[in-house]
N, C-alpha and C positions, 0 to 999 in steps of 0.2 A: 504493500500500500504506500503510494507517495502520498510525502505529510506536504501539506497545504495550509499557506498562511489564511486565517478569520478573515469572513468577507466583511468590508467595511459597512456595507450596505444594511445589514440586517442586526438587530438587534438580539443575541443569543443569549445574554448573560445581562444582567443587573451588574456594572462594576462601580462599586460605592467607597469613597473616602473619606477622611473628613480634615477639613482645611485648617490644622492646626500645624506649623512645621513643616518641612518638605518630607519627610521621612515616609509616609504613609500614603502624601499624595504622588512620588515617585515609585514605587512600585502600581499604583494604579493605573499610572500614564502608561507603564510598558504595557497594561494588559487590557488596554482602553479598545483593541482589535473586536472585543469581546463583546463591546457596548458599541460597535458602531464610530469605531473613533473618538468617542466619548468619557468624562468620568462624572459623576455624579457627588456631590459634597453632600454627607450625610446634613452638618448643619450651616447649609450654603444654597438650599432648594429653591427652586420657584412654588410659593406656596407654602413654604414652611411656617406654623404658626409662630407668632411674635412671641409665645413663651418657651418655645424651644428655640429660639435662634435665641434668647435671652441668655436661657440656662449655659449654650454651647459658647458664646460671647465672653462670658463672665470666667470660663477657666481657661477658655482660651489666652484672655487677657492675663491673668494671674499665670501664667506657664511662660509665657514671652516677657513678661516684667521681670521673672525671676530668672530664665535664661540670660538676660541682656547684664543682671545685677552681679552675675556667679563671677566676673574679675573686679568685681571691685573688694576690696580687701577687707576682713572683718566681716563687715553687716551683707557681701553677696555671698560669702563663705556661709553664713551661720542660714541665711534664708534658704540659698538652695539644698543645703545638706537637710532642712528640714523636708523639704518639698520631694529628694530624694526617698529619705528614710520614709517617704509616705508609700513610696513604689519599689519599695528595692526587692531584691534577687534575691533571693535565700539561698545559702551556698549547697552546690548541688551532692556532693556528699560530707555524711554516709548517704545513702541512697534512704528513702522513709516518703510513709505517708504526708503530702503536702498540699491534700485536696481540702483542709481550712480555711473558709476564706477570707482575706484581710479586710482590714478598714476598706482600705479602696473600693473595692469590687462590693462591698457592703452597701457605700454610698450609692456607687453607681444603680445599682439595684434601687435606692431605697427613690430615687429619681424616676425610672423606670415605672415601680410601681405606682407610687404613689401621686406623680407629676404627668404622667404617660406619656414621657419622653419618647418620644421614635415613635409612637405610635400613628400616629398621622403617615408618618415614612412609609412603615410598610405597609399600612391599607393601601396608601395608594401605587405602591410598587406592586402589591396581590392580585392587582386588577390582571399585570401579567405578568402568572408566575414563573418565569422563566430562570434559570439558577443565578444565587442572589450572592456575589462574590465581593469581597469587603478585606481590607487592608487596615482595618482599625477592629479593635474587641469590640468597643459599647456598638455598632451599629448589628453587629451579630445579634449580641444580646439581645438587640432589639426584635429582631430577624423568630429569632427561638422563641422570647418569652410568649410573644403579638403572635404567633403561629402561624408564619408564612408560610404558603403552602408547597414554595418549589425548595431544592437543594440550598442548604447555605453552605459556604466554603468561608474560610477565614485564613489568609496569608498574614503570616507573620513576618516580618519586617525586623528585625534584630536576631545577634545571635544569640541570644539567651533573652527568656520572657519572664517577666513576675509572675505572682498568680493570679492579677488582674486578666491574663489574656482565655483563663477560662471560668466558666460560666459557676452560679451557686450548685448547683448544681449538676457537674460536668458528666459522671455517669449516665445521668438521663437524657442529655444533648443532644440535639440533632447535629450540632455545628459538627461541620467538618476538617481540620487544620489541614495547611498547604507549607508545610514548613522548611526555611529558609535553611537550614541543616540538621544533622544528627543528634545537635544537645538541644536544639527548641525539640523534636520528634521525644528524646528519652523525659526532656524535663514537662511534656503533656502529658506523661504517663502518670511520673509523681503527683500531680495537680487531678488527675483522677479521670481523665479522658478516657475514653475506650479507644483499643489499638484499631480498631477498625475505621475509626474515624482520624487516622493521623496517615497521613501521607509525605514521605520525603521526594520536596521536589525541586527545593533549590530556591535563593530569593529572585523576583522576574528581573532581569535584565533586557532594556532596550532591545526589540529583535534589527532593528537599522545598522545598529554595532555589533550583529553577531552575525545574520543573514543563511537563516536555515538550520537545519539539523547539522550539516557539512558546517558551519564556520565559517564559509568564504572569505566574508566581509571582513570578522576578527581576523582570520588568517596574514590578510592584507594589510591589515591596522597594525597588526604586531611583530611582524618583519619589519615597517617602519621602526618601527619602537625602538626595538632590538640594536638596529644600526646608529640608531642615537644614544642608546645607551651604553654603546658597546664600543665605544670609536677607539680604543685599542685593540679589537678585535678579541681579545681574553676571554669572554663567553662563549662566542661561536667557535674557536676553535676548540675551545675543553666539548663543547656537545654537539659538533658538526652533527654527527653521522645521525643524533637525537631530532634537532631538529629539522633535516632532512626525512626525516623519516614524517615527523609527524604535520610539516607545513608544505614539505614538496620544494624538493631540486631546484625547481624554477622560482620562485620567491625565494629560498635564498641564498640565488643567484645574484639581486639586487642591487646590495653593496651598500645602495647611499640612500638616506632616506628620501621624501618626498617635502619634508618639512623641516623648517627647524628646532632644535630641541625645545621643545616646549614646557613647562610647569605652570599649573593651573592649580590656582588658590580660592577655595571656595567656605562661603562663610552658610550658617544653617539661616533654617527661617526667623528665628528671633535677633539675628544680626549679630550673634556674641562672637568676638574673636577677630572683630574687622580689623583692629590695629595690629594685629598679627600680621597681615598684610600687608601693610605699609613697613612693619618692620623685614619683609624680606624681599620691599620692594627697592629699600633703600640699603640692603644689603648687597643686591644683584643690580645697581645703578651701574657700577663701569662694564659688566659681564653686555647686561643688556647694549649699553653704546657701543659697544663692541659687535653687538650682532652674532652673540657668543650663546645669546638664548632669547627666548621668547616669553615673557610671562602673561599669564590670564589672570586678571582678579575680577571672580564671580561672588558680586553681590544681590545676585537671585534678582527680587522685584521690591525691592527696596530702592527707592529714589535717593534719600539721605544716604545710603552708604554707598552709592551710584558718583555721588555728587562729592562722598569725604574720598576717593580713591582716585578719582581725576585730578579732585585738588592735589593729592599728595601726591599723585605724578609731575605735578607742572612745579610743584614746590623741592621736588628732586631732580628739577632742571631736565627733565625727561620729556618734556613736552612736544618736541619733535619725533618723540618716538611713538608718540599714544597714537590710539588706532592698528599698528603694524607692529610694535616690539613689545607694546606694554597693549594691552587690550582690557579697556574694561564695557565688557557689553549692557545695554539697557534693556529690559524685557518690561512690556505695556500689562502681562498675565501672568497668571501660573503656568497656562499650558505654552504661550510662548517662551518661558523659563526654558520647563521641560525638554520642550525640542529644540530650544537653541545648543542648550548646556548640553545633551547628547548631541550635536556638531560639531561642536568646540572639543569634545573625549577623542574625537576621530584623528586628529589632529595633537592630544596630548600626550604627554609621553610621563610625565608623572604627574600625580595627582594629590594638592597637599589639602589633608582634611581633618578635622575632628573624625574620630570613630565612628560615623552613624552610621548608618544604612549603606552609606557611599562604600563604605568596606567591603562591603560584597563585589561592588566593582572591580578589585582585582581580579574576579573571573573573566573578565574582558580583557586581560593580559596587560593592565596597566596597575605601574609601580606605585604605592600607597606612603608618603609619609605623614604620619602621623601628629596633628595636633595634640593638644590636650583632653583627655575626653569629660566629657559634661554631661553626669548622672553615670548611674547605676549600670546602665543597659551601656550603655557605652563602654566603659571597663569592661564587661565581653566581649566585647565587636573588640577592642584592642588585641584582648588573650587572643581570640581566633583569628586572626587577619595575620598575630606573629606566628601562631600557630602552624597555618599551610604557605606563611613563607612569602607572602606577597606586599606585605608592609613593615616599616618600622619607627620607632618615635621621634621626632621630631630633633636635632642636636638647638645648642642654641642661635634662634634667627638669626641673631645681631650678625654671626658670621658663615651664616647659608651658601656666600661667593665661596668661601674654604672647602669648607667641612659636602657640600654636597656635589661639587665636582671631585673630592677626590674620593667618593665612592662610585661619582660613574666611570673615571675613570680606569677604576681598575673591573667594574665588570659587574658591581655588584648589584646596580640598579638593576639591570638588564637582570640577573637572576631573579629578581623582585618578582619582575613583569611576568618574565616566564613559571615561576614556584604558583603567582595568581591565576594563570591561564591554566597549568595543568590539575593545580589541587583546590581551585576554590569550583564552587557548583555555574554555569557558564549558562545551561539550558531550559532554566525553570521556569521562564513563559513559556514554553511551548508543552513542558510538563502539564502546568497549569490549566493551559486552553484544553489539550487533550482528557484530564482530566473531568474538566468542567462540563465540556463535551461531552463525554461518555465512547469518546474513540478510542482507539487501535494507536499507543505512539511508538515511532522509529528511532525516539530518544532512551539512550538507554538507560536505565535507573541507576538511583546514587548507591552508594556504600553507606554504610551506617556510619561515620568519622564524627565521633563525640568531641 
């Protein structure tokens, strides 16, 4: 059976997010095929009542105050470690019963019931019930409690979940999990899931940057990589015959890349970490005059930090370089975010982030260095990212021009790129689609990798 990308045309699937952070609404965009090219914002609807776009307002605000707060010293330390220990991870062994449910999931419920949050949502999603796939827990919950009549699926989006991501109830659940690796599948077991309802398929990655079952398109992207990251040739020659084997003779054959070395610095949805930015803009100022590298600084859809990154280009005398050496892009939406920032990956050759979600990105075969990570969930996405080898933390900005050419020099980045392309999960849209579908997939399944 040839596997066949989702027709844009028809609507197969409910794909529902909810507009807090990028995190939850980038995995939806990649599986928006499903919806017709579309996503759905749980509390972002047309029609949504004024007391649940209130409720969904009010923590949303409260979640990007205290994200924005977490460097300021003292009082953002002390706020968001509270905010934290509201959601944190319980460490996954010894291994035990962890189907109690916390405050969180408490509250969240106690809205549910007694506010009938989401409820308006999925009446009018029921009308057709077609399978109802969700990138956030509360809109699940919603999903289960309201008794929607088609399949719910629930993608998880981090490497490790709290027990917020499963229901009061999780034995009795319809939801189904779509899980982003091996330790969210084991740590749904503990939280009390049934194995039948948990599926390893990997977190979705853009199909534009991957292009099929085969890889093509990655294929392509990361032989470029490679020669940029490799410009002693130190990597390729330790695993010729490797990757020969696994990208094909003719790619890399190549030699030179198509681009210039590129680093691409991207801040989350609540803006925290932008002056990180600037300091490793003003680190790589003579690299860049030089035409020695290219950098990206991706401040999503934020105009203020669109606006502080320009400036700090022109104010590091780099103003003739903005546009072409120094790029900072403006985005009008979310979803022109979405599909710019996946244009700009095609084209990058490392990738500097906070731990979130973007981590999974190294299965697109791009190098990962690592910011600070901010909460809970994050400190796993760090463990696993160093884990399968395709990221590392961050040395200090102030001398980024040092400390991270002389790790591509000798080869090491390029091992990043490739550790992320071989061992992190690559194909879990199309896991996904086929799952949600109910087809026959030509992807092969993951290994259990805790």
């Amino acid at each position: 059976m040839k596997h066949t990308h989702v027709s844009n045309k028809k609507k197969q699937a409910w794909v529902v997010d909810v507009n807090m952070g990028y995190g939850h609404s980038r995995a939806a965009y990649a599986l928006k095929d499903l919806f017709s090219g579309e996503v759905l914002s749980a509390n972002d609807y047309e029609g949504i009542p004024k007391e649940d776009r209130e409720t969904w307002k009010e923590s949303r605000e409260i979640y990007e105050t205290i994200s924005r707060m977490k460097p300021i010293p003292v009082l953002g330390d002390f706020m968001f470690e509270a905010m934290d220990r509201f959601q944190q991870i319980a460490k996954f062994y010894p291994k035990r019963d962890l189907s109690k449910p916390n405050m969180q999931l408490k509250q969240i419920y106690r809205l549910i019931i007694k506010k009938n949050l989401g409820k308006h949502l999925i009446e009018k999603l029921s009308e057709n019930p077609i399978p109802f796939v969700t990138t956030f827990f509360i809109p699940a919950f919603f999903a289960d409690y309201f008794n929607y009549p088609g399949d719910i699926w629930l993608v998880t989006t981090d490497a490790d979940i709290s027990r917020a991501w499963a229901p009061l109830n999780p034995h009795k659940s319809r939801i189904k999990y779509l899980a982003a690796n091996g330790r969210c599948a084991e740590r749904l077991k503990l939280y009390g899931v049934r194995d039948e309802n948990i599926y390893l398929t990997g977190f979705p990655l853009p199909k534009e940057l991957i292009g099929g079952v085969n890889s093509g398109v990655l294929k392509d992207l990361l032989i470029n990589r490679i020669c940029n990251l490799d410009p002693n040739g130190i990597f390729m020659d330790r695993y010729k015959k490797t990757l020969k084997t696994e990208l094909g003779a003719k790619r890399c054959a190549v030699g030179k890349a198509s681009h210039p070395l590129t680093l691409t610095y991207t801040v989350g949805g609540a803006g925290a970490q932008r002056a990180l930015g600037v300091k490793i803009l003003k680190s790589l100022k003579s690299k860049i005059g030089q035409h020695k590298i290219r950098l990206n600084l991706i401040a999503g859809v934020r105009k203020d930090a669109v606006k502080y990154y320009r400036n700090a280009v022109k104010e590091a005398g780099l103003k003739k370089e903005l546009g072409k050496w120094v790029v900072v892009p403006e985005f009008n939406s979310r979803a022109d975010y979405f599909s710019g920032f996946n244009e700009i990956l095609k084209t990058t050759d490392i990738l500097w982030t906070k731990p979130s979600e973007l981590s999974f990105y190294t299965g697109l075969g791009i190098a990962v260095v690592m910011a600070p990570p901010i909460g809970s969930q994050e400190d796993f996405n760090r463990i696993w990212l160093q884990y399968v080898g395709g990221g590392v933390p961050q040395n200090d900005a102030l001398y980024t021009d040092e400390w991270l050419f002389d790790w591509i020099q000798s080869g090491g980045v390029a091992r990043m790129a490739w550790n992320g392309y071989i061992e992190a999960p690559t194909h879990g849209t199309y896991r996904i689609e086929d799952l949600v579908l109910g087809r026959k997939s030509e992807v092969e399944p993951l290994p259990l990798i805790v």
